[in-house]
C-alpha positions as CSV (number, residue, x, y, z in Angstrom):
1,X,0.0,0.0,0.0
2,X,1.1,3.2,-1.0
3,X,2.1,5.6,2.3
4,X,-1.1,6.5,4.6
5,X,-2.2,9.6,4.5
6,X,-3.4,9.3,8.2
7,X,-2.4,7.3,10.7
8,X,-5.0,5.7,13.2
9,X,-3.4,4.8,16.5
10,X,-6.8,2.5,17.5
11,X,-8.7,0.5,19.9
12,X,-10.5,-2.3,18.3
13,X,-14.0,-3.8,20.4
14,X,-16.9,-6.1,19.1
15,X,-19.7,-4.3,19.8
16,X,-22.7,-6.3,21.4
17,X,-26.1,-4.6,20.2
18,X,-29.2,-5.0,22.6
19,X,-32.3,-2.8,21.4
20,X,-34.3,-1.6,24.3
21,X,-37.0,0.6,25.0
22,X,-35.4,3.0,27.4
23,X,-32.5,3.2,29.9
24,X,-32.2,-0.6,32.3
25,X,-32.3,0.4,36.4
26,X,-30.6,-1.1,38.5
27,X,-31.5,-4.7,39.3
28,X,-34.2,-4.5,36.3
29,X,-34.3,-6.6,33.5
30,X,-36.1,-5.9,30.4
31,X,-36.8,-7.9,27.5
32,X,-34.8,-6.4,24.4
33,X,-36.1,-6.1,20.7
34,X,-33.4,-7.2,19.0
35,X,-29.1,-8.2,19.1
36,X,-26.7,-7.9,16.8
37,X,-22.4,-8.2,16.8
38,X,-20.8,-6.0,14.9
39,X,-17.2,-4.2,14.8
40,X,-16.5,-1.2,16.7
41,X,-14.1,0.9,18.9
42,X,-13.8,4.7,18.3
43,X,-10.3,4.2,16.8
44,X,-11.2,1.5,14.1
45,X,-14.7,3.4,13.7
46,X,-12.8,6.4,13.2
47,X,-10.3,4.7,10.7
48,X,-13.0,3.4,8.8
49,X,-15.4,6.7,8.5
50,X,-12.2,8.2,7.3
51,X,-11.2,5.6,4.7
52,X,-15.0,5.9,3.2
53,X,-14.4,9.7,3.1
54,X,-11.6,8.9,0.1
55,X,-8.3,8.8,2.6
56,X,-5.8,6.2,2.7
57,X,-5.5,5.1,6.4
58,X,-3.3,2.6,8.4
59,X,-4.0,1.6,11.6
60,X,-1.7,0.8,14.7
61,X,-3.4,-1.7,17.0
62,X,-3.5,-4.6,19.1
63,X,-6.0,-7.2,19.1
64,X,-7.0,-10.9,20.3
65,X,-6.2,-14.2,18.6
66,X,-9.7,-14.6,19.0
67,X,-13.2,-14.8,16.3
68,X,-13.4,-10.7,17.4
69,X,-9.9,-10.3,16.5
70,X,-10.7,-11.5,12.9
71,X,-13.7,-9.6,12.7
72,X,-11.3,-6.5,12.6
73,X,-8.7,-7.5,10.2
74,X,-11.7,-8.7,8.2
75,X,-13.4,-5.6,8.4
76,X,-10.0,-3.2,8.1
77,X,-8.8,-5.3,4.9
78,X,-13.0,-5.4,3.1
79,X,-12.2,-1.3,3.7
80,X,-8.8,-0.7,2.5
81,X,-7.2,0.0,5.5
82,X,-3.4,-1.0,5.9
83,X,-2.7,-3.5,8.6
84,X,1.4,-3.9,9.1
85,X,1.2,-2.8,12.5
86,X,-1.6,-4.5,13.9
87,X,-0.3,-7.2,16.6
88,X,-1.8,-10.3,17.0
89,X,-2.1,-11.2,20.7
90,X,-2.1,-14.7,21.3
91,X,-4.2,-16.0,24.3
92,X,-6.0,-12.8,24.9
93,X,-9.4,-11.3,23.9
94,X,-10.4,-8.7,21.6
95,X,-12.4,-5.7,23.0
96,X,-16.2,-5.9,24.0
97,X,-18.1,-3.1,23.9
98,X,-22.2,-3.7,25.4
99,X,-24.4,-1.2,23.7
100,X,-28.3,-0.5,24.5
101,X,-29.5,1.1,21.9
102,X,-33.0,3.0,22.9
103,X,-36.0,3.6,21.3
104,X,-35.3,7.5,20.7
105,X,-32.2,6.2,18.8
106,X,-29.6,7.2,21.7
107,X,-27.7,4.8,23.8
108,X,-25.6,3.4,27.1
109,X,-22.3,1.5,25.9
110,X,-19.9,-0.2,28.6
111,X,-16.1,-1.0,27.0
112,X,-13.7,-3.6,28.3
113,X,-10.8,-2.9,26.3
114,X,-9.0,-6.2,25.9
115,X,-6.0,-6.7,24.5
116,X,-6.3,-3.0,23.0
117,X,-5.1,-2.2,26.6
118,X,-2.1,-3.0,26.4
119,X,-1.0,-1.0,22.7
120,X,2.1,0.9,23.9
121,X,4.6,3.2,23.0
122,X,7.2,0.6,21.5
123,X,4.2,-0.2,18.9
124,X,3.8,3.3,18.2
125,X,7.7,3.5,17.8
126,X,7.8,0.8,15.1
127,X,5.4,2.7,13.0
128,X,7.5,6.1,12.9
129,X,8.3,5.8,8.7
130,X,4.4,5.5,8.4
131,X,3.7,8.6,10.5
132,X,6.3,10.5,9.6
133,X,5.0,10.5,5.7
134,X,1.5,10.9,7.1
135,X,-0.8,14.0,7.0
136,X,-3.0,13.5,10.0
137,X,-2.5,11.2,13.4
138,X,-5.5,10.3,14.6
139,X,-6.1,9.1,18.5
140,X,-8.9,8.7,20.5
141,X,-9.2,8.2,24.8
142,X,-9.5,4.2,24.5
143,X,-5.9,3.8,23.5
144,X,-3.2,3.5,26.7
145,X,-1.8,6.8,27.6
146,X,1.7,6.2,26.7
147,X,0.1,5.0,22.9
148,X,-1.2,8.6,22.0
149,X,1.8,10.4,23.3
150,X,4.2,8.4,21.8
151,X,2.3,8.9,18.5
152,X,1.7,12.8,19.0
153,X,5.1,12.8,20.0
154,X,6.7,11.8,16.8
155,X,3.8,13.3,14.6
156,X,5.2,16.9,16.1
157,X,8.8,16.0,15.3
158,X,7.8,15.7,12.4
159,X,5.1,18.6,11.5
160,X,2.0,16.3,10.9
161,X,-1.5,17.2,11.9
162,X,-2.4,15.5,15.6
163,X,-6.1,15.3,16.4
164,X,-7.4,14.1,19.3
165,X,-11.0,12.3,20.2
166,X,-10.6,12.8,23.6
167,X,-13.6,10.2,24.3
168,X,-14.5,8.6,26.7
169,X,-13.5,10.9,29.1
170,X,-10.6,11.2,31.4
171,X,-8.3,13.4,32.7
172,X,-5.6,14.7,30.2
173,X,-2.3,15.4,31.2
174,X,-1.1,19.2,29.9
175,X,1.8,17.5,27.3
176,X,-1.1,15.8,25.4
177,X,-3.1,18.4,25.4
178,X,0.2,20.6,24.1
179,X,0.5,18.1,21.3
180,X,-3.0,18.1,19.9
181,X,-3.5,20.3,17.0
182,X,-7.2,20.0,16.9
183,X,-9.2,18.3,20.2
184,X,-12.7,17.8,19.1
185,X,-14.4,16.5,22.5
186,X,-18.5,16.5,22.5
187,X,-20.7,18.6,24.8
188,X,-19.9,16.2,27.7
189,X,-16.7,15.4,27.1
190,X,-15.5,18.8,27.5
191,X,-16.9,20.2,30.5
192,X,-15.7,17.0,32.0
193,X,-12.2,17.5,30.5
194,X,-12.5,20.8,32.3
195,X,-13.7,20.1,35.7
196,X,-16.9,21.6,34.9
197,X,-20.0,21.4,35.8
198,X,-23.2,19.9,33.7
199,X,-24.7,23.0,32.6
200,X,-21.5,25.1,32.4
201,X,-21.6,27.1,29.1
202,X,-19.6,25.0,26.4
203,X,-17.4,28.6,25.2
204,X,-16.3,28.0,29.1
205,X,-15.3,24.8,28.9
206,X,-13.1,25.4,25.5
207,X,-11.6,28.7,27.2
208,X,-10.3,26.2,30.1
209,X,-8.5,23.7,27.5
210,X,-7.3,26.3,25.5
211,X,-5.7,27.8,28.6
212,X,-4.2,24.3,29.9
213,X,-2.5,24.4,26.0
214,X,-4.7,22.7,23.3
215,X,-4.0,24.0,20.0
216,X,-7.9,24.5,18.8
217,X,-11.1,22.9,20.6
218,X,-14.1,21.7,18.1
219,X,-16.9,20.8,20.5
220,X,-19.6,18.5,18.6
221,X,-23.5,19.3,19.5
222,X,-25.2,16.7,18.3
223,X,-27.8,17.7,15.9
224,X,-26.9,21.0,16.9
225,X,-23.6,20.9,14.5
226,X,-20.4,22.1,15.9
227,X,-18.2,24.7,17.3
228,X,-14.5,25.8,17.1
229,X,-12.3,27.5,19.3
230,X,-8.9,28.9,18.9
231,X,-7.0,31.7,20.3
232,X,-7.0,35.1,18.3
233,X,-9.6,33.8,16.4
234,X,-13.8,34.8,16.7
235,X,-15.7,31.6,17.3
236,X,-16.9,29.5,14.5
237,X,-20.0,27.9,14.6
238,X,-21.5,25.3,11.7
239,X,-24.8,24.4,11.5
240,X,-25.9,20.6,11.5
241,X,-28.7,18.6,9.6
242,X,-31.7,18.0,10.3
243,X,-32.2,14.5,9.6
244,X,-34.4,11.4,10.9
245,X,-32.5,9.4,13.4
246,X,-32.3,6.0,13.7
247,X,-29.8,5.5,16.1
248,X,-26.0,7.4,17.2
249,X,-24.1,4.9,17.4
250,X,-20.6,5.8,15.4
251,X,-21.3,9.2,15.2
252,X,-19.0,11.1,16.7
253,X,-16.7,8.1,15.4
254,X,-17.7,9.4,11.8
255,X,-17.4,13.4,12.5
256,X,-14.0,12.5,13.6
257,X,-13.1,10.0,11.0
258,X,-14.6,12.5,8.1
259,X,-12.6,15.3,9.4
260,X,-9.3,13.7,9.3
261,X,-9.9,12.7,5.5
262,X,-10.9,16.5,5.0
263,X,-8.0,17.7,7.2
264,X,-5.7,15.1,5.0
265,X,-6.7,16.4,1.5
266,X,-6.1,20.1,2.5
267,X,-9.4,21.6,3.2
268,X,-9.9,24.6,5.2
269,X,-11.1,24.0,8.6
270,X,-14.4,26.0,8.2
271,X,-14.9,23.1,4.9
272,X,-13.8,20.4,6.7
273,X,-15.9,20.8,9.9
274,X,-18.9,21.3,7.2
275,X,-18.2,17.7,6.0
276,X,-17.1,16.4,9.3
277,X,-21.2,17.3,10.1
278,X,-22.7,15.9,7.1
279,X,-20.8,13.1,7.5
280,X,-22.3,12.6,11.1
281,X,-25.8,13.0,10.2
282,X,-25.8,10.9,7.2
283,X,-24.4,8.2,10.0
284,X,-27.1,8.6,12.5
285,X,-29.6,7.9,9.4
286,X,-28.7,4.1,9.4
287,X,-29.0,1.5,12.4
288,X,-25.1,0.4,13.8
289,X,-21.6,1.8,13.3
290,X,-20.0,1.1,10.7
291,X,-23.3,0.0,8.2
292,X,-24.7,3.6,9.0
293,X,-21.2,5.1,8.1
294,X,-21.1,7.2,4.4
295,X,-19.6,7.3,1.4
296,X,-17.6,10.0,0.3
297,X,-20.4,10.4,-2.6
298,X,-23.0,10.4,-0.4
299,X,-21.6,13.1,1.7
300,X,-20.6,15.5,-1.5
301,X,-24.6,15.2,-2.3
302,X,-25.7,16.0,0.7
303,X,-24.0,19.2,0.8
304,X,-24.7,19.8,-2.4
305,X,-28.0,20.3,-1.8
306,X,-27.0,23.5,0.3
């Protein structure tokens, strides 16, 4: 394969469907509609939204010698995606992700990593020619620690793009959030990143990151779109679509995934968050991950029609 133009440093997880009417409490069961097992992890979800989106992508990963494990070297080859630095962990298990999916098309998802946990810097290290030619290194919060540094580490050596999914979230230490060019947390995410409260004001929460050294904050809203923050710059704020939704798993996979593939090909950032959104609501249109996930044609339509 010719060289990637972005790197994916990713956690891999089956994802376990259940379709229920509404949230489970505690010590309540309830009968679900329907189950299904599918790939997932916000890395390899990423990789692939981006690899639809017309990028060439690699990904850096460990996984299980197990039947998940070959659900995502099945999936990353059916998609184009290189593989070279994907280990093969023999006698451990792929992630597992347990999603309920309810009615109103949002959910509750519970990760156990697997052998994704223990993906570490000496990986990372043995992909540096791949990165080094790359456009855009791509992390997210379910790869280890010392992964995403030692990838943002030689990606700034080198001058290539880092974003960061900082999902789920967890406390950041200040040299990762030095080395991220672009952090695109969601509504949550970010006023937990900044020891916020709930209802804090989201221009409040990207102040705070900004200030503890992230290069630019894009904070996804949902249907709501998104909104970017950098210093010296007025805030920029795009629109989303309003679309039907059948469910949101993947989607801030996809927004992420489809705004490294924009990022990689050049576009502005005002152009590439435009598609990033498009991309995203297209995804929630569709039931799963990666089925729901775009084309690069489908996108381009979409916001064709204005």
């Amino acid at each position: 394969m010719a060289a990637a133009d972005v790197i994916c440093v990713a956690s891999f997880n089956a994802d376990l469907v259940s379709r229920v009417p509404r949230p489970i409490a505690r010590g309540e069961t309830l009968l679900a509609s329907g189950f299904d097992i599918g790939p997932g992890g916000k890395g390899s979800n990423a990789a692939v939204a981006c690899a639809r989106q017309g990028a060439k992508v690699a990904v850096v990963a460990r996984i299980g010698d197990d039947e998940f494990g070959r659900i995502a070297l099945d999936l990353w080859q059916t998609e184009g995606i290189a593989t070279e630095w994907v280990d093969i962990a023999a006698g451990e298990r792929s992630g597992v992700a347990q999603i309920l999916v309810y009615d109103d098309g949002d959910n509750s998802i519970a990760v156990a990593v697997g052998a994704g946990g223990a993906l570490g810097a000496g990986q990372v290290e043995a992909a540096r020619r791949a990165i080094r030619s790359a456009s855009i290194v791509l992390c997210c919060n379910e790869v280890p620690l010392a992964a995403r540094i030692a990838a943002f580490r030689i990606a700034r050596e080198y001058g290539v793009t880092t974003l960061l999914n900082p999902a789920p979230a967890q406390d950041l230490p200040d040299e990762l959030l030095l080395l991220s060019d672009w952090l695109s947390p969601n509504e949550t995410e970010a006023r937990a990143l900044a020891g916020l409260a709930a209802d804090a004001a989201i221009d409040a929460a990207a102040h705070t990151l900004l200030a503890r050294g992230a290069q630019a904050v894009i904070v996804t809203l949902g249907a709501a779109g998104c909104v970017l923050h950098r210093p010296g710059y007025e805030v920029l704020r795009i629109p989303g679509w309003p679309v039907p939704v059948v469910d949101t798993i993947g989607a801030g996979d996809t927004f992420t995934g489809a705004l490294a593939a924009a990022l990689s090909r050049g576009e502005a950032i005002a152009d590439a968050l435009r598609w990033a959104n498009a991309a995203a609501a297209l995804s929630v249109t569709g039931a799963g991950a990666i089925s729901a996930m775009p084309s690069r044609e489908a996108v381009a339509a979409l916001l064709a029609q204005g």
